[in-house]
C-alpha positions as CSV (number, residue, x, y, z in Angstrom):
1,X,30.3,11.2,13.3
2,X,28.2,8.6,14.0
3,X,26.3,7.8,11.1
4,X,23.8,4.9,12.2
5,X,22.5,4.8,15.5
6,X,20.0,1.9,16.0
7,X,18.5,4.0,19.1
8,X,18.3,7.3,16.6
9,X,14.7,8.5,16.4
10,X,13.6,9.0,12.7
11,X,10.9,11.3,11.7
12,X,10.3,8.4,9.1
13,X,9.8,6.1,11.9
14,X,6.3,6.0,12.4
15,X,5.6,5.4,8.5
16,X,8.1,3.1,8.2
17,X,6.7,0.7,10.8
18,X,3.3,1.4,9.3
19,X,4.5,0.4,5.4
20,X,5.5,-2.8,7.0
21,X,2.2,-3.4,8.5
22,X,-1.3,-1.7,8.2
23,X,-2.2,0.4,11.1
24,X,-5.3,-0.5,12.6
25,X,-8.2,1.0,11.2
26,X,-10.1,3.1,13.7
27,X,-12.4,4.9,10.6
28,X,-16.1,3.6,10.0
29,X,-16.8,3.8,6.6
30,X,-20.6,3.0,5.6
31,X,-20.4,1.5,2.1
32,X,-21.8,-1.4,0.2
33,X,-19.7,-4.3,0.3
34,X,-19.3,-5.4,-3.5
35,X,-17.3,-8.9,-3.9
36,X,-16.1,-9.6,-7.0
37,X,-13.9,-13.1,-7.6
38,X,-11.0,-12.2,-9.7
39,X,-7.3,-14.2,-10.6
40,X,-5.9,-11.8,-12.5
41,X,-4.8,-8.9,-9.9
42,X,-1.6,-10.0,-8.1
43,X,1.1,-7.7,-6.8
44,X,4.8,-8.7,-7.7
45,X,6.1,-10.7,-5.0
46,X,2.9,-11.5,-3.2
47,X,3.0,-15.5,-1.7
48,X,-0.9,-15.4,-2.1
49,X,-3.3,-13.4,-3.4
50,X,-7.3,-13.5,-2.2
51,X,-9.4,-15.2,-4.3
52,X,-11.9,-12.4,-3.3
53,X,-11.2,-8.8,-3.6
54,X,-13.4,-6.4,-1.0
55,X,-14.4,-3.1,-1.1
56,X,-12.2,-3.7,2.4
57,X,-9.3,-5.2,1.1
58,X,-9.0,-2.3,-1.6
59,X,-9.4,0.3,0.9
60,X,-6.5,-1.4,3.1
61,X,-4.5,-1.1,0.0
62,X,-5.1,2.8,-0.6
63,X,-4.6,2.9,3.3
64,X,-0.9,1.5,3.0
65,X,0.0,3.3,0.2
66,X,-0.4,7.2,2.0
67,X,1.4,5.8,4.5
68,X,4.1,4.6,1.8
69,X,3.5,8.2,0.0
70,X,4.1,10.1,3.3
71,X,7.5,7.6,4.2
72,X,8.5,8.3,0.5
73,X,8.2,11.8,1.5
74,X,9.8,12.2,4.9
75,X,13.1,9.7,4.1
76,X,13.4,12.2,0.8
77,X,13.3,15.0,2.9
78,X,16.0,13.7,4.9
79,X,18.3,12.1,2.4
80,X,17.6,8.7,2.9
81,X,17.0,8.0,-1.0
82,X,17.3,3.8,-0.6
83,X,14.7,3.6,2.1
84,X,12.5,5.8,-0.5
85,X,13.7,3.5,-3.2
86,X,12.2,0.5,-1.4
87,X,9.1,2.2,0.0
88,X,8.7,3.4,-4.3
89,X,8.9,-0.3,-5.3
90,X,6.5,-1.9,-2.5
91,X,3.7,1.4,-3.9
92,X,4.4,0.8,-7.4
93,X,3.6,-3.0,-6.4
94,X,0.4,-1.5,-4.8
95,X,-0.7,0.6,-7.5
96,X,-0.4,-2.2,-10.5
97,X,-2.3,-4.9,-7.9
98,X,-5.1,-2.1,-7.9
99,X,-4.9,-1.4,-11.6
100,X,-5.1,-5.0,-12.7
101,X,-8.3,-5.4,-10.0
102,X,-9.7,-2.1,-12.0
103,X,-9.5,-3.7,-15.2
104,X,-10.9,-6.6,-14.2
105,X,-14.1,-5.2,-13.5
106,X,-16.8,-5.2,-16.1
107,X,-16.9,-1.6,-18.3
108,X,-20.9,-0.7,-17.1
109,X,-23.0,0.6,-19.6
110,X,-21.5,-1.9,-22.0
111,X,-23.0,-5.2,-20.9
């Protein structure tokens, strides 16, 4: 009864590594490059946020969280409820940095 085997392979695996680091992006996405300067957006627990938010940089940050969603979802599926726990907190992270860069942005149709 061996319970943790470093040499185990995990159907997690592959999203965990990816939570940890972004995978490379082999997608071309045509869009308009919008830059927008802003202080207030800045996950818990970052050492430094950029002083300039992309249309790039937000789409990294949708990028990492499926990849969080789908670890969330496989370590569920096999018990393993502390490394969903920790791959929750890091998306919840995610999701406010991306809700304070919304609200940021100036309301259109209201200027």
């Amino acid at each position: 009864a061996k319970e943790s085997m470093s040499n185990e392979p995990s159907a997690a695996a592959p999203a965990a590594d990816a939570a940890q680091a972004p995978p490379p992006t082999t997608t071309t996405t045509t869009t308009t490059t919008t830059t927008t300067t802003t202080t207030a957006a800045e996950p818990a627990g970052a050492t430094s946020a950029p002083a300039v938010v992309t249309t790039e940089l937000i789409q990294k940050y949708l990028d990492e969280n499926q990849q969080l969603i789908l670890a969330i979802l496989e370590n569920q599926n096999v018990g393993k409820l502390v490394e969903c726990a920790k791959y929750q907190t890091k998306l919840q992270e995610n999701l406010m940095y991306l809700a304070a860069i919304a609200d940021a942005q100036p309301v259109k149709g209201s200027e």
